[in-house]
py3Dmol code that shows the C-alpha trace and the ligand (Angstrom):
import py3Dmol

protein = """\
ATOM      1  CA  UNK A   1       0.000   0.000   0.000  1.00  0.00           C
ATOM      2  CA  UNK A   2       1.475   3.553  -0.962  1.00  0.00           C
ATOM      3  CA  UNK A   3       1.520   6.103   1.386  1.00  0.00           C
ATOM      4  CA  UNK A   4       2.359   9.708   1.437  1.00  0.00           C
ATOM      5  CA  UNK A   5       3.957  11.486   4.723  1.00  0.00           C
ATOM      6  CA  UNK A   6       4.137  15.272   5.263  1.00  0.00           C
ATOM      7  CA  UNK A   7       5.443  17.875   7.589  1.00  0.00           C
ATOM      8  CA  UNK A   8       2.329  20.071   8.556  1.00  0.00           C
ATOM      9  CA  UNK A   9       2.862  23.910   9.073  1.00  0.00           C
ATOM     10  CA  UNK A  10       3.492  24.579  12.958  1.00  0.00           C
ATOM     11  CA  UNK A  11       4.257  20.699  13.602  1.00  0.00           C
ATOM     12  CA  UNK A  12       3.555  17.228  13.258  1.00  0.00           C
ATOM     13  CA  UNK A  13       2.757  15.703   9.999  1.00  0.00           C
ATOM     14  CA  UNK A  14      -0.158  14.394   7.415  1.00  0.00           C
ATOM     15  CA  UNK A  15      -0.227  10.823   6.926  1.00  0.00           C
ATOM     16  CA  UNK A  16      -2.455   9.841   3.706  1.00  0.00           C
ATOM     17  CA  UNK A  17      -2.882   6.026   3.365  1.00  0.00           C
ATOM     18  CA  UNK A  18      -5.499   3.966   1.467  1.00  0.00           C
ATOM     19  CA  UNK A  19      -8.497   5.785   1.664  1.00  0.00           C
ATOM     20  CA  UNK A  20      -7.230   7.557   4.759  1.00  0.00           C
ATOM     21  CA  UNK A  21      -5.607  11.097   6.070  1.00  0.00           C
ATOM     22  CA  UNK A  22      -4.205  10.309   9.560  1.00  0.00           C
ATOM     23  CA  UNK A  23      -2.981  13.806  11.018  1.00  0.00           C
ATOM     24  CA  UNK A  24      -0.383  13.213  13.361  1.00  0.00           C
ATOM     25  CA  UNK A  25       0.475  15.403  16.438  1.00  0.00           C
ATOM     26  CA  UNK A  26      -1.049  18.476  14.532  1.00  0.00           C
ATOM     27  CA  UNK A  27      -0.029  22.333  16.118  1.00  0.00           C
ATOM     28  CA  UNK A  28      -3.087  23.806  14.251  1.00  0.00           C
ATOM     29  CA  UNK A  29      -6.573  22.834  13.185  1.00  0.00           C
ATOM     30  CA  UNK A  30      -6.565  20.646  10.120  1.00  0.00           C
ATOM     31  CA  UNK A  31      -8.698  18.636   7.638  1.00  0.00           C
ATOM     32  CA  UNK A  32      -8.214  14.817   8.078  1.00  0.00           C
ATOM     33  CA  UNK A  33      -9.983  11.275   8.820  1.00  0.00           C
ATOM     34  CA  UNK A  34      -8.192  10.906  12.236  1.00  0.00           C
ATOM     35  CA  UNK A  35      -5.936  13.195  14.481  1.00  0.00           C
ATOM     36  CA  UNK A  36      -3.734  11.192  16.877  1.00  0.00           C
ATOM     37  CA  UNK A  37      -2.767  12.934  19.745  1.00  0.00           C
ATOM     38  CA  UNK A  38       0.951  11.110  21.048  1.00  0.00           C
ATOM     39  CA  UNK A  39       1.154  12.843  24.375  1.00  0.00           C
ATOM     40  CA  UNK A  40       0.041  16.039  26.332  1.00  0.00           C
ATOM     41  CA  UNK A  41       3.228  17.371  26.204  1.00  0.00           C
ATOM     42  CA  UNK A  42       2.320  21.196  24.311  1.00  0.00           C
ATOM     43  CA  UNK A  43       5.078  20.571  21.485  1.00  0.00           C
ATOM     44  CA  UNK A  44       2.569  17.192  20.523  1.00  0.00           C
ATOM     45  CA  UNK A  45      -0.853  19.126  21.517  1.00  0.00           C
ATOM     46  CA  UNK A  46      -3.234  20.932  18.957  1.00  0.00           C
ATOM     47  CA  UNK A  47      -3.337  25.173  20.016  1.00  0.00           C
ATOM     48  CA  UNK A  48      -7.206  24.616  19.822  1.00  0.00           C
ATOM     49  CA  UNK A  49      -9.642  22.081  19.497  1.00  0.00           C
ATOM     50  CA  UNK A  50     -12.250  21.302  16.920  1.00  0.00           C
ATOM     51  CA  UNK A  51     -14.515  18.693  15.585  1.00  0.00           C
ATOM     52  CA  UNK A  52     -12.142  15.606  14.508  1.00  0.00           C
ATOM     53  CA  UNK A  53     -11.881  11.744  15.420  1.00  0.00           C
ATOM     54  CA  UNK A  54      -9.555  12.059  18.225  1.00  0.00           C
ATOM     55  CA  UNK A  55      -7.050   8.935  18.528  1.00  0.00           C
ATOM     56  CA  UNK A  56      -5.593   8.951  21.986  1.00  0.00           C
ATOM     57  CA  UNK A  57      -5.055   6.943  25.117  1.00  0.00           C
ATOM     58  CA  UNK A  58      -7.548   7.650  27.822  1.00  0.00           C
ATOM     59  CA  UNK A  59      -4.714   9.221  29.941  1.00  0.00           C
ATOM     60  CA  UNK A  60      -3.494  11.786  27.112  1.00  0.00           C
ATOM     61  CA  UNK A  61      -7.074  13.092  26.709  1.00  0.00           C
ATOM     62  CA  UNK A  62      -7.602  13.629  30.452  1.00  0.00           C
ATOM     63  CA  UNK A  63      -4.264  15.470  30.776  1.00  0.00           C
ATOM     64  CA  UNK A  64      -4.957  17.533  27.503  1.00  0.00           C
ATOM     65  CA  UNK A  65      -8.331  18.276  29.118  1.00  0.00           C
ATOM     66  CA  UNK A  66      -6.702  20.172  31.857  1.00  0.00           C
ATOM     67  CA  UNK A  67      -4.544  22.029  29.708  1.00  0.00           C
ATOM     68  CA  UNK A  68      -7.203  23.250  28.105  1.00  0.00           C
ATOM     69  CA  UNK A  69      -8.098  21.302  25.029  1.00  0.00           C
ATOM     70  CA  UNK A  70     -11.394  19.721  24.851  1.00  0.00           C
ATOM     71  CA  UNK A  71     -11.201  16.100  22.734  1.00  0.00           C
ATOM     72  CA  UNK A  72     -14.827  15.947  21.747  1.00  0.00           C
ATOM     73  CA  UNK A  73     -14.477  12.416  19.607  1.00  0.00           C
ATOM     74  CA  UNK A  74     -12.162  10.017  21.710  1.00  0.00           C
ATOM     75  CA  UNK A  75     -11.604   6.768  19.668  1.00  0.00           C
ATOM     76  CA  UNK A  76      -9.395   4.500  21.903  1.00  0.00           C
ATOM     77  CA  UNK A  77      -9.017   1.384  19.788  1.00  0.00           C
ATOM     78  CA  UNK A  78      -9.018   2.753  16.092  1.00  0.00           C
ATOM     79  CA  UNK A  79      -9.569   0.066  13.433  1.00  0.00           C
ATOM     80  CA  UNK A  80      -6.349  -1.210  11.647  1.00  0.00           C
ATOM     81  CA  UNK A  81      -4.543   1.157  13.929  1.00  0.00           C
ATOM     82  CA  UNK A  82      -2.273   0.014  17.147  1.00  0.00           C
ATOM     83  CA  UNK A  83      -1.286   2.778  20.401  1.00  0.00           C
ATOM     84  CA  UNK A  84       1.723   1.388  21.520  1.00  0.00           C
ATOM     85  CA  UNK A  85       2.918   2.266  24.933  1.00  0.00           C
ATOM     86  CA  UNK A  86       6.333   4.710  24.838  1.00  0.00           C
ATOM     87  CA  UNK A  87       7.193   5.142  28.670  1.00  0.00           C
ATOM     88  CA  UNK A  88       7.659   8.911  27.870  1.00  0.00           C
ATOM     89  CA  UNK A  89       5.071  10.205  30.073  1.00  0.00           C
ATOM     90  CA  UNK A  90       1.674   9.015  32.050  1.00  0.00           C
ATOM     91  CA  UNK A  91      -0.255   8.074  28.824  1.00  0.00           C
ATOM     92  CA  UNK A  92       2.246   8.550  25.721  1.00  0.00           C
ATOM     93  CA  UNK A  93       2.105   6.260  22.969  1.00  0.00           C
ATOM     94  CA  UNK A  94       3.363   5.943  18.796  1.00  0.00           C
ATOM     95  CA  UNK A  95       0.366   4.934  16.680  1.00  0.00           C
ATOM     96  CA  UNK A  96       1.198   1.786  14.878  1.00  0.00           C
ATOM     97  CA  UNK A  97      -0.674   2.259  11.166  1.00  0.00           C
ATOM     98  CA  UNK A  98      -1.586  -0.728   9.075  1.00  0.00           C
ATOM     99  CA  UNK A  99       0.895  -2.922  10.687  1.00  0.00           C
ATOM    100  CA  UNK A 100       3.467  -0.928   8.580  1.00  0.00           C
ATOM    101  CA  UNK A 101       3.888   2.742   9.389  1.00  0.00           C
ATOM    102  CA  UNK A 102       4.874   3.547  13.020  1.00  0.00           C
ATOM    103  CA  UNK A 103       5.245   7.211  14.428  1.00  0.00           C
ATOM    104  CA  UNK A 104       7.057   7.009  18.028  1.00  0.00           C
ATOM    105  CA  UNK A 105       5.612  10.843  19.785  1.00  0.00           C
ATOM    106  CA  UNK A 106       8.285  10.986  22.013  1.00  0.00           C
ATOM    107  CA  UNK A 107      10.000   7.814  23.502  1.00  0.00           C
ATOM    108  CA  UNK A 108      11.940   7.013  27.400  1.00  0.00           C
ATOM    109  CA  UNK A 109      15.059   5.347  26.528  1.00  0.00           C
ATOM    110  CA  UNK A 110      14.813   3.207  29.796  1.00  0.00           C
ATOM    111  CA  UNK A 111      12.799   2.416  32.576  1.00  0.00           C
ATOM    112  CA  UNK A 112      12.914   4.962  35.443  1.00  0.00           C
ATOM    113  CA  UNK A 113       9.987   5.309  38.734  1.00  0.00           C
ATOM    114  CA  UNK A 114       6.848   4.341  37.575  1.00  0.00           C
ATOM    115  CA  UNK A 115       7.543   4.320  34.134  1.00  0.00           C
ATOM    116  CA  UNK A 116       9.031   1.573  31.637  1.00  0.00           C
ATOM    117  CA  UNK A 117      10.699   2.061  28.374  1.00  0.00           C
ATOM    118  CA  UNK A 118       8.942   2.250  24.990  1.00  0.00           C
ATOM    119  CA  UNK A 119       7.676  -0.866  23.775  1.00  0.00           C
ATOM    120  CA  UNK A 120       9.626  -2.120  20.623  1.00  0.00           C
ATOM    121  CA  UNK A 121       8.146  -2.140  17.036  1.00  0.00           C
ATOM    122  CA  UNK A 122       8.593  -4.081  13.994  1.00  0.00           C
ATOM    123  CA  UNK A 123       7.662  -2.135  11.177  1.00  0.00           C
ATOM    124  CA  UNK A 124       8.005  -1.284   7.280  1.00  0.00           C
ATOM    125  CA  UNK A 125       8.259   3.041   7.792  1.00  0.00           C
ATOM    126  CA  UNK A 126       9.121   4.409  11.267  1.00  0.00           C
ATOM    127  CA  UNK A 127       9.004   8.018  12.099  1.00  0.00           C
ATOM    128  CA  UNK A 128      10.899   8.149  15.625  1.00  0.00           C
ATOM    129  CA  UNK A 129      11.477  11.434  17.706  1.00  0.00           C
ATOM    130  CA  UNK A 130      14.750  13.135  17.641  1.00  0.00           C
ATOM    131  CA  UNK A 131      15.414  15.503  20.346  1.00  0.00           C
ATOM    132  CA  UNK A 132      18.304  14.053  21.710  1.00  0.00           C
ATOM    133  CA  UNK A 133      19.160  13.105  18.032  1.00  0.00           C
ATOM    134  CA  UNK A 134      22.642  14.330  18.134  1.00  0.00           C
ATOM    135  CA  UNK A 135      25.826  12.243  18.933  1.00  0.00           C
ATOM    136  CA  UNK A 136      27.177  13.096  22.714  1.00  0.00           C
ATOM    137  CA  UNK A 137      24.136  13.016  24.061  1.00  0.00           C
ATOM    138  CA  UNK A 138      24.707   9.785  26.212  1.00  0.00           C
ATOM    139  CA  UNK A 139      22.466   9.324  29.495  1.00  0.00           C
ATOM    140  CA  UNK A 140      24.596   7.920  32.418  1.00  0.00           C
ATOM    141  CA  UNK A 141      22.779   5.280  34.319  1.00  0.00           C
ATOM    142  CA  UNK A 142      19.752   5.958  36.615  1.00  0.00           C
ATOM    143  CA  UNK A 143      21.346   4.472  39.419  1.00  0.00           C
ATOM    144  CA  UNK A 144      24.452   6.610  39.044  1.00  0.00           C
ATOM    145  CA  UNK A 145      22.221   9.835  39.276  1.00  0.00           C
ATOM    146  CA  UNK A 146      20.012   8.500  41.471  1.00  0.00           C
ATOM    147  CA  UNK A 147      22.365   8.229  43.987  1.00  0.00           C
ATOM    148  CA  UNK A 148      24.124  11.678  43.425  1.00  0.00           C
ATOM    149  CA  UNK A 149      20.594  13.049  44.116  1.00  0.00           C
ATOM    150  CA  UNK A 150      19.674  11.076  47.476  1.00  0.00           C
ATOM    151  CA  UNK A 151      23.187  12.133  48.787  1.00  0.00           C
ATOM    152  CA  UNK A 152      22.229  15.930  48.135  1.00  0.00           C
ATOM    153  CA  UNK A 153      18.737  15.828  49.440  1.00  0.00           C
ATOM    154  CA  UNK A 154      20.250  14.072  52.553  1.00  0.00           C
ATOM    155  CA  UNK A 155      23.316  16.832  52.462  1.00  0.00           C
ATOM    156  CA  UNK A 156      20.565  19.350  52.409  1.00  0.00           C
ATOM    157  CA  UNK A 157      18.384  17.460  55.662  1.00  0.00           C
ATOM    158  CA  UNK A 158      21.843  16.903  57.649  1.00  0.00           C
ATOM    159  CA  UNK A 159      22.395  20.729  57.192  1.00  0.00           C
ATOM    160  CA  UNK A 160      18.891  21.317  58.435  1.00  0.00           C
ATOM    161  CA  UNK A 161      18.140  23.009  55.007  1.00  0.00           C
ATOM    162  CA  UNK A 162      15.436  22.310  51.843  1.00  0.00           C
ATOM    163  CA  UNK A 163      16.142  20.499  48.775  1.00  0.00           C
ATOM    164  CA  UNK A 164      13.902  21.807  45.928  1.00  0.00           C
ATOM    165  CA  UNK A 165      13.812  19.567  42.719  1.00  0.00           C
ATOM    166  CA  UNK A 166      12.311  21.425  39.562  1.00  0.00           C
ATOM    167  CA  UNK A 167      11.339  19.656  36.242  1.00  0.00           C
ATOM    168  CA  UNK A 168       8.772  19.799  33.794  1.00  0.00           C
ATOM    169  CA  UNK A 169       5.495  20.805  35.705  1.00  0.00           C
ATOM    170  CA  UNK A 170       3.847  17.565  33.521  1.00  0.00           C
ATOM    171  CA  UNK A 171       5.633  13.880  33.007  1.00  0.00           C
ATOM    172  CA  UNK A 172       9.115  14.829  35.378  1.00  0.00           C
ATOM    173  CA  UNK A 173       7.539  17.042  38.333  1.00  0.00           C
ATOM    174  CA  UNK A 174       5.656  13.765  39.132  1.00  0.00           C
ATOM    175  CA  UNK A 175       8.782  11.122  38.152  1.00  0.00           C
ATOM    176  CA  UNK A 176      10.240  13.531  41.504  1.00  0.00           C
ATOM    177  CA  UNK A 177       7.469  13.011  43.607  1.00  0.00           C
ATOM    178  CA  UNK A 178       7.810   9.342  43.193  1.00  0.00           C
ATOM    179  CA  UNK A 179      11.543   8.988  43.436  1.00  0.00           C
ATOM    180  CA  UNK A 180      11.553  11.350  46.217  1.00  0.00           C
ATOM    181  CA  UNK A 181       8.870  10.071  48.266  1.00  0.00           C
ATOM    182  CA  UNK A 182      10.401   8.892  51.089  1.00  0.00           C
ATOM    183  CA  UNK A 183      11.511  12.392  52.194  1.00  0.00           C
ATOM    184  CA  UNK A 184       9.040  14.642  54.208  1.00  0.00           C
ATOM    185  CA  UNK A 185       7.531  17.176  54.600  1.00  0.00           C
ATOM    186  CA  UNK A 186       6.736  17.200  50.875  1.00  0.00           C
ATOM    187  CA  UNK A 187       5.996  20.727  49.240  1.00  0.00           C
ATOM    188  CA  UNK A 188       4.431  20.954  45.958  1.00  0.00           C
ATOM    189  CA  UNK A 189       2.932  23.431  43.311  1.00  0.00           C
ATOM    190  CA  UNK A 190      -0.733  24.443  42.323  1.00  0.00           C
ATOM    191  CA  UNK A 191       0.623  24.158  38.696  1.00  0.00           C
ATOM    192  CA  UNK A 192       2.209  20.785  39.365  1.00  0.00           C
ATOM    193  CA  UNK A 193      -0.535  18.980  41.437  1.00  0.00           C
ATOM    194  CA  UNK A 194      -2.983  19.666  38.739  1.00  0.00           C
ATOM    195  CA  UNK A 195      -1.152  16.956  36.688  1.00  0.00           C
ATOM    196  CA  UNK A 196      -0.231  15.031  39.589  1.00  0.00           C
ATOM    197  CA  UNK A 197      -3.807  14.151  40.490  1.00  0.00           C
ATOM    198  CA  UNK A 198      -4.721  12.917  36.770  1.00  0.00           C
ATOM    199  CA  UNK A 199      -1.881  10.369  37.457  1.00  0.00           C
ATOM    200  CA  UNK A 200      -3.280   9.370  40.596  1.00  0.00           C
ATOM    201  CA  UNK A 201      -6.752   9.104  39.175  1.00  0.00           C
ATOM    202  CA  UNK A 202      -4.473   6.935  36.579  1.00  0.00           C
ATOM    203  CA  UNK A 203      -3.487   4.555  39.491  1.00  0.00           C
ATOM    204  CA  UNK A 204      -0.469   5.663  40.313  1.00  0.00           C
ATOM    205  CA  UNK A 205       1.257   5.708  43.881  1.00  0.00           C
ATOM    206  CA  UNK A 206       2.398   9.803  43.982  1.00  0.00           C
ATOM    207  CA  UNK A 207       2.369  10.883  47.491  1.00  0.00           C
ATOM    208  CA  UNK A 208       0.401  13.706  48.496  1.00  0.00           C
ATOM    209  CA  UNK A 209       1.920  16.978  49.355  1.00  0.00           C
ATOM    210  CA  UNK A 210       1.872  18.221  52.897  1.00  0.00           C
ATOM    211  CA  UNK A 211       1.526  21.166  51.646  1.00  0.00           C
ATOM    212  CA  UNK A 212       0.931  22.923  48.279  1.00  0.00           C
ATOM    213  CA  UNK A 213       2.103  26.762  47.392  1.00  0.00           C
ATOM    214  CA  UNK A 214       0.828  28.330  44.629  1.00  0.00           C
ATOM    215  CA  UNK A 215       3.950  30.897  44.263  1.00  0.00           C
ATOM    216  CA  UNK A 216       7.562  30.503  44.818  1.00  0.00           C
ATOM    217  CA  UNK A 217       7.987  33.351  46.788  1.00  0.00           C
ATOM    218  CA  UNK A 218       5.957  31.506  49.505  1.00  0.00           C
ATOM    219  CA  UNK A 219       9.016  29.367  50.158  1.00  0.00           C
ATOM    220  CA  UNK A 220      11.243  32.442  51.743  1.00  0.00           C
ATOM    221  CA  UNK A 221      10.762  31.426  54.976  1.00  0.00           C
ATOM    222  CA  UNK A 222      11.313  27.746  54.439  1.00  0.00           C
ATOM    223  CA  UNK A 223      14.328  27.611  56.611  1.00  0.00           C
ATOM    224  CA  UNK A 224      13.991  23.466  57.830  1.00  0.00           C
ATOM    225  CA  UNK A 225      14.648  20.537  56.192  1.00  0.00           C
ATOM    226  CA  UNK A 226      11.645  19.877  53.424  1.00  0.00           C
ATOM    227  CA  UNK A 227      11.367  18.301  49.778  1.00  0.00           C
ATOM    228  CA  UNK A 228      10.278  21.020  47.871  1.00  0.00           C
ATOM    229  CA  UNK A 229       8.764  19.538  43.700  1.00  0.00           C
ATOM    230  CA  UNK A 230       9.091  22.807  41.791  1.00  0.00           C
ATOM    231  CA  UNK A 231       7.682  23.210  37.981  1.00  0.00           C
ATOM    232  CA  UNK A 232      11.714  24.355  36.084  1.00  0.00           C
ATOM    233  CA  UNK A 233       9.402  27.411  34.575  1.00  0.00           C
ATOM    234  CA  UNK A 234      10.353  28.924  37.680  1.00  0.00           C
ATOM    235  CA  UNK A 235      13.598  27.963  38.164  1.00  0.00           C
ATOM    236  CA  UNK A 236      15.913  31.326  38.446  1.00  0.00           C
ATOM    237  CA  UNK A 237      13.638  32.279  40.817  1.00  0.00           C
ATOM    238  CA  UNK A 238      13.427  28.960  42.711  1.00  0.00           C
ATOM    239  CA  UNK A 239      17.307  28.564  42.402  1.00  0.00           C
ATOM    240  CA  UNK A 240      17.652  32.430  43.821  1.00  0.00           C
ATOM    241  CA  UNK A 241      15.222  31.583  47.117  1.00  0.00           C
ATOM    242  CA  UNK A 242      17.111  28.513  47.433  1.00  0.00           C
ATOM    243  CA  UNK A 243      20.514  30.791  47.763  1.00  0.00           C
ATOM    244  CA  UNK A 244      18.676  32.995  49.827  1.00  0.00           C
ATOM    245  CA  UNK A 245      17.374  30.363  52.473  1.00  0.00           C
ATOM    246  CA  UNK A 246      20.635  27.987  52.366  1.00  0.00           C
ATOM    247  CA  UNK A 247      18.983  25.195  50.131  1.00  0.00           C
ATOM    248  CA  UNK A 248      19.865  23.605  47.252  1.00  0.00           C
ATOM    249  CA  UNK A 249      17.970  23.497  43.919  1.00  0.00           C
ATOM    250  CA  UNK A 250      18.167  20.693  41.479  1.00  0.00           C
ATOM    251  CA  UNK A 251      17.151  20.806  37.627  1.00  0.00           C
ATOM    252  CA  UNK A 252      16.238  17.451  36.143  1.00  0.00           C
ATOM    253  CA  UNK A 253      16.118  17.729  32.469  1.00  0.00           C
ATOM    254  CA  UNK A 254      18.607  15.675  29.559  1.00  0.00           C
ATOM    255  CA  UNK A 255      19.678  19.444  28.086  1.00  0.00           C
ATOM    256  CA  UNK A 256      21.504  18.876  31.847  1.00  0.00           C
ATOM    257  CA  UNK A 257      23.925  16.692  30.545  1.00  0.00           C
ATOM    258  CA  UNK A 258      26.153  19.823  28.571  1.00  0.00           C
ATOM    259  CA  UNK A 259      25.345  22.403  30.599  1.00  0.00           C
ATOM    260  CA  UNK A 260      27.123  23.652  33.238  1.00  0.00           C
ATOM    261  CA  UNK A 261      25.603  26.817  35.520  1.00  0.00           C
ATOM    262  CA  UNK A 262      25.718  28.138  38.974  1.00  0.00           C
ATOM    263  CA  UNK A 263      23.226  25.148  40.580  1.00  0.00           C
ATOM    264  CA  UNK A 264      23.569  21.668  40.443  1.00  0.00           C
ATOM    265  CA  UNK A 265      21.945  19.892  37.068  1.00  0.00           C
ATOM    266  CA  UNK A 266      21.011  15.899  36.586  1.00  0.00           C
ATOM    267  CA  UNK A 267      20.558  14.607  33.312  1.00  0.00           C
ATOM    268  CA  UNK A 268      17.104  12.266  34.247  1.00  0.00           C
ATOM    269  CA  UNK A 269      15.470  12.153  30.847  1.00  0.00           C
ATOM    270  CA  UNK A 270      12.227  11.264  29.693  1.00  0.00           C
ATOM    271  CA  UNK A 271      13.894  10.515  26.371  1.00  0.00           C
ATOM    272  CA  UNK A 272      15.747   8.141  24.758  1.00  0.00           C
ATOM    273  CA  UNK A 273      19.495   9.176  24.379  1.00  0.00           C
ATOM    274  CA  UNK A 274      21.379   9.699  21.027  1.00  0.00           C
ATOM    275  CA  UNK A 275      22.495   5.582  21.257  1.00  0.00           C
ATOM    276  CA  UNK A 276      19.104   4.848  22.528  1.00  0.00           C
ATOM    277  CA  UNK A 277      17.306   5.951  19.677  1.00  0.00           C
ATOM    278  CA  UNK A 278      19.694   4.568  17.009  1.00  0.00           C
ATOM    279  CA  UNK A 279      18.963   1.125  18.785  1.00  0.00           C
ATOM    280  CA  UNK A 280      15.516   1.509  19.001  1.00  0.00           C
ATOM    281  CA  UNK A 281      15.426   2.424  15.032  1.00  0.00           C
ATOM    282  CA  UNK A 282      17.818  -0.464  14.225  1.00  0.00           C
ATOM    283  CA  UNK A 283      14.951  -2.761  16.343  1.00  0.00           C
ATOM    284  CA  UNK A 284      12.289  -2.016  14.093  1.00  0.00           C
ATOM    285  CA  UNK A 285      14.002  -3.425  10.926  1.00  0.00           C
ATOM    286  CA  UNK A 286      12.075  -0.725   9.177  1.00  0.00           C
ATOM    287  CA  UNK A 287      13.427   0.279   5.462  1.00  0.00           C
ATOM    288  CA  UNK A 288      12.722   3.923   6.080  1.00  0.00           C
ATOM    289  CA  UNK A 289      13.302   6.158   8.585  1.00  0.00           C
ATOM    290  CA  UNK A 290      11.789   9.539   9.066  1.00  0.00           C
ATOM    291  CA  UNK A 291      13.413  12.296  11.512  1.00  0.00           C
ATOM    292  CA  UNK A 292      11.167  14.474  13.382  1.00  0.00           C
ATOM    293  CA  UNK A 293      10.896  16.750  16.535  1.00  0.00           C
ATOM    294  CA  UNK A 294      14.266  17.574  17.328  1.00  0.00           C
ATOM    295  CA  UNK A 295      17.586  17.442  16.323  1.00  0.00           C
ATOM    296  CA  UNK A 296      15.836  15.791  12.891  1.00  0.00           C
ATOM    297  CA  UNK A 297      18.779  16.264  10.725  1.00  0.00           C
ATOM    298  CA  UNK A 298      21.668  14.788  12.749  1.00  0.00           C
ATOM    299  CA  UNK A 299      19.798  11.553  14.031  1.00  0.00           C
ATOM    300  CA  UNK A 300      18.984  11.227  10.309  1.00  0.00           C
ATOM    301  CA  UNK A 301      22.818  11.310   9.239  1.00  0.00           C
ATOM    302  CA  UNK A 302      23.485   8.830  12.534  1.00  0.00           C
ATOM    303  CA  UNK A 303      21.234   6.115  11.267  1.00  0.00           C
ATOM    304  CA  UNK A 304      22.626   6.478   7.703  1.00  0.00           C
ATOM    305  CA  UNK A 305      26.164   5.818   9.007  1.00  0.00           C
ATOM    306  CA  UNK A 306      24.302   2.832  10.647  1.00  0.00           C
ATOM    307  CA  UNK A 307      22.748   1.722   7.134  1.00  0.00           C
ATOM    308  CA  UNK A 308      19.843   2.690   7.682  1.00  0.00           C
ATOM    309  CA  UNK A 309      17.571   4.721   5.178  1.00  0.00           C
ATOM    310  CA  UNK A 310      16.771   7.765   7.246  1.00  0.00           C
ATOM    311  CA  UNK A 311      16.276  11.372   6.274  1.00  0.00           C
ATOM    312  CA  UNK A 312      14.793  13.883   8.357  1.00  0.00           C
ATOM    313  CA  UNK A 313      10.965  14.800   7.725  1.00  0.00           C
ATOM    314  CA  UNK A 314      11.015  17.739   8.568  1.00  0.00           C
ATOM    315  CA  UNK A 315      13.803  20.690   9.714  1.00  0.00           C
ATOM    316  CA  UNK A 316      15.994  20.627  13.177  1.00  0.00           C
ATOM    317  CA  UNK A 317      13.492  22.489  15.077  1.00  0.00           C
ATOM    318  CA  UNK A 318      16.516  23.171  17.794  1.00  0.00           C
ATOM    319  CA  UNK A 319      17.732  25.695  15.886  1.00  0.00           C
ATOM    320  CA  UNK A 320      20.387  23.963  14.009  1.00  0.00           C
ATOM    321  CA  UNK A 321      19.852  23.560  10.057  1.00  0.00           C
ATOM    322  CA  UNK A 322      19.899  20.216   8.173  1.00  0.00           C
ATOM    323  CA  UNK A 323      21.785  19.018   5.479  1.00  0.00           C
ATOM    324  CA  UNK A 324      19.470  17.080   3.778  1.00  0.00           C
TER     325      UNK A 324
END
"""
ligand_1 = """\
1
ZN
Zn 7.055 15.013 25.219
"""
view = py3Dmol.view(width=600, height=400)
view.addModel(protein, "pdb")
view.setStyle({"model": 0}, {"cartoon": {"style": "trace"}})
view.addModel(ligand_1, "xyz")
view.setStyle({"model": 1}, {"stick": {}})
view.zoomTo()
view.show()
């Protein structure tokens, strides 16, 4: 079966097959059988909703829901169509077309808290994620930084100080909660419960905040030990309070990994790592490979010197160009 694949203005991509147009992670409002929503993630989610067959995991459209996008049409279990599970966040899965054509959303790389890897697929076309898509981007082992974090947090206690861990307000705020559970009290955000409590709904084991502050600024005269889950879009603030009251601040994010600032960074990923995703594209035994969502252009170039067919679908959206 013949089938055509293209980049959509503002993101994601038009997949036309048989009698079919799948739209795939769409930014913007567009004309198609199906739209398949990979994750709630905002780089993956539609600006606005409209009437359309939603494709999505039961999880996704909950967590879209409270960020604002109403999925009128929720089709679960789409005919000839297959959500596989990707370990990325509470709900993410790559829709499996035809038992040919796979597009990953985003993929985890390995299992970490409550989470597992993405499930493997055999397939003829795979379009795979590629934000960690270029070579030096190697994740050291969760154990490793799992046990450079629990000597911190217990550096901060000893000293009678907080630690305050900041990540992405949905998918790593609540990987923190769960690693860091066994420390009390536990402080949380307003912005970061709201998520928090889908995944519970969900089923899964988060421990509830002792308390929950709505601003950062409410944390100035945290001056004991506490485990403080911050969302990282306040993190000069939060890493400015935590000068200011003797704690430490921690950023959890793979872009960790090269960086190198004034506050302590750990490269926990919800991604799959440059070697990671090479593996998981030599898995699938597919004869093409499509780049998208990240560094789309360099993983593309990776798997060629692999073998592998690849070429990037659409342009590095990190700001470097591709060469294709
Ligand atoms: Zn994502």
């Amino acid at each position: 079966m013949t089938a055509k694949i293209r980049p959509l203005p503002g993101g994601g991509m038009m997949l036309e097959t048989g009698d079919r147009r799948i739209a795939m992670d769409p930014k913007f409002p567009v004309n198609a059988d199906y739209v398949f929503i990979s994750h709630a993630h905002f780089d993956h989610l539609p600006s606005t909703s409209w009437d359309a067959n939603f494709i999505a995991t039961r999880e996704t459209a909950e967590l879209a829901e409270v960020r604002g996008l109403r999925i009128g049409r929720l089709i679960e279990d789409p005919r000839d169509m297959t959500l596989v599970p990707t370990g990325h966040i509470l709900g993410s899965a790559g829709l499996l077309v035809d038992g040919e054509i796979f597009y990953t959303g985003d993929i985890a790389g390995r299992p970490r808290a409550f989470l597992r890897e993405a499930e493997r697929v055999e397939c003829r076309t795979l379009i795979i994620e590629s934000t960690y898509g270029r070579p030096g981007y190697v994740f050291p082992s969760i154990t490793e930084l799992m046990e450079e974090v629990e000597g911190s947090i217990a550096a901060a206690y000893n000293a009678g100080r907080p630690a305050i861990l900041m990540g992405y307000p949905l998918g790593k705020a609540q990987v923190l909660e769960y690693i860091a559970r066994a420390w009390r009290p536990l402080i949380s955000f307003r912005g970061v419960e709201r998520y928090s409590d889908v995944y519970r709904g969900f089923g899964v084991d988060l421990p509830e905040p002792d308390v929950v502050v709505s601003k950062i600024e409410e944390l100035l005269d945290l001056g004991r030990p506490a485990l403080v889950i911050a969302p990282s879009t306040v993190r000069s603030r939060a890493v400015a309070i935590a000068e200011r009251i003797g704690g430490i601040a921690i950023w959890f994010s793979g872009w960790a990994l090269h960086w190198r600032g004034n506050y302590m960074g750990i490269p926990l990923s919800d991604h799959a790592d440059h070697e990671e995703l090479i593996e998981y594209s030599l898995a699938s035994s597919a004869g093409t490979v499509l780049t998208t969502h990240g560094y789309a252009g360099d993983l593309a170039r990776s798997l060629r010197s692999r073998g592998l067919d690849a070429r990037p679908l659409s342009v590095n959206t990190m700001g470097i160009r591709e060469d294709h």
